[in-house]
Legacy VTK file of the C-alpha trace (Angstrom):
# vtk DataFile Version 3.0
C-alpha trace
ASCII
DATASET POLYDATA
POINTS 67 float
-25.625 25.204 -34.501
-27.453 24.605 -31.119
-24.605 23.584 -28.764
-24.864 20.775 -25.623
-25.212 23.204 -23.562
-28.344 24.412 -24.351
-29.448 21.222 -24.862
-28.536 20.424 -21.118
-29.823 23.708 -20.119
-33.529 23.090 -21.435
-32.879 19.401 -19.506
-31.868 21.359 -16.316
-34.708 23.562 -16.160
-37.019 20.978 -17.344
-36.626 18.333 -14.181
-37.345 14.650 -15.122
-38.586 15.481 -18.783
-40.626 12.797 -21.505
-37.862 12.601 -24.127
-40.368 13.945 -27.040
-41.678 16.618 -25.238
-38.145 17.805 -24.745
-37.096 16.937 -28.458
-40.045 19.088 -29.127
-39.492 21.575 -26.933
-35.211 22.316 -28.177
-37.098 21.534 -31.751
-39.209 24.711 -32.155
-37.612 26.652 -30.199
-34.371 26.870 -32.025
-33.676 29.604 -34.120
-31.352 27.558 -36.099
-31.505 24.645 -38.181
-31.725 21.380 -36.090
-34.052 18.121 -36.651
-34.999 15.911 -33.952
-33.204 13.620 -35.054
-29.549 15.525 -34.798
-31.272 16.722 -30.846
-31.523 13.206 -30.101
-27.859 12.437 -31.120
-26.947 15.416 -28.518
-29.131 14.075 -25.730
-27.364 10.499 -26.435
-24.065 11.910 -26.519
-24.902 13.894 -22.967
-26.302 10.607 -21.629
-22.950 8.768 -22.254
-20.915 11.497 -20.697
-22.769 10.763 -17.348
-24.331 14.476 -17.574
-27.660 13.187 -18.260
-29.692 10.420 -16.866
-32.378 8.627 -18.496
-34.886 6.841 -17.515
-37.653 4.547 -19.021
-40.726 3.256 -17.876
-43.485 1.681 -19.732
-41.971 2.730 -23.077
-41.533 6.510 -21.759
-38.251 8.182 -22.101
-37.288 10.353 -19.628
-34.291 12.731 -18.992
-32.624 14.409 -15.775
-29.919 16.414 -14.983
-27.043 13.683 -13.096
-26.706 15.851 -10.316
LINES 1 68
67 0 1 2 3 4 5 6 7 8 9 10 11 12 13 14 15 16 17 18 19 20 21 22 23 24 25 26 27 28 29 30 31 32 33 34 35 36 37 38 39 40 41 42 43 44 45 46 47 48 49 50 51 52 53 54 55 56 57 58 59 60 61 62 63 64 65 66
């Protein structure tokens, strides 16, 4: 299973990033088995630890690092 950290890793090195191109990104990447949908539950579960930051605008999700 694809831990948070990696997760927060491909946020970190990805500055500022549209949520589905990072979904995307952690999606086809993985050598394991993940769907999007378990990602997003990571990246939501990051964001309400304070070690993410999103932000939207216009209807675009976007995620940073809180650092």
């Amino acid at each position: 299973m694809i831990n948070e950290e990696i997760i927060y890793n491909y946020v970190e090195n990805h500055k500022n990033i549209n949520e589905d191109d990072i979904i995307n990104m952690i999606y086809y990447d993985s050598p394991v088995s993940i769907n999007k949908e378990q990602i997003k539950n990571i990246l939501t579960h990051l964001v309400d630890e304070n070690r993410l930051i999103v932000r939207e605008n216009n209807g675009i999700i976007k995620y940073s690092t809180n650092n």
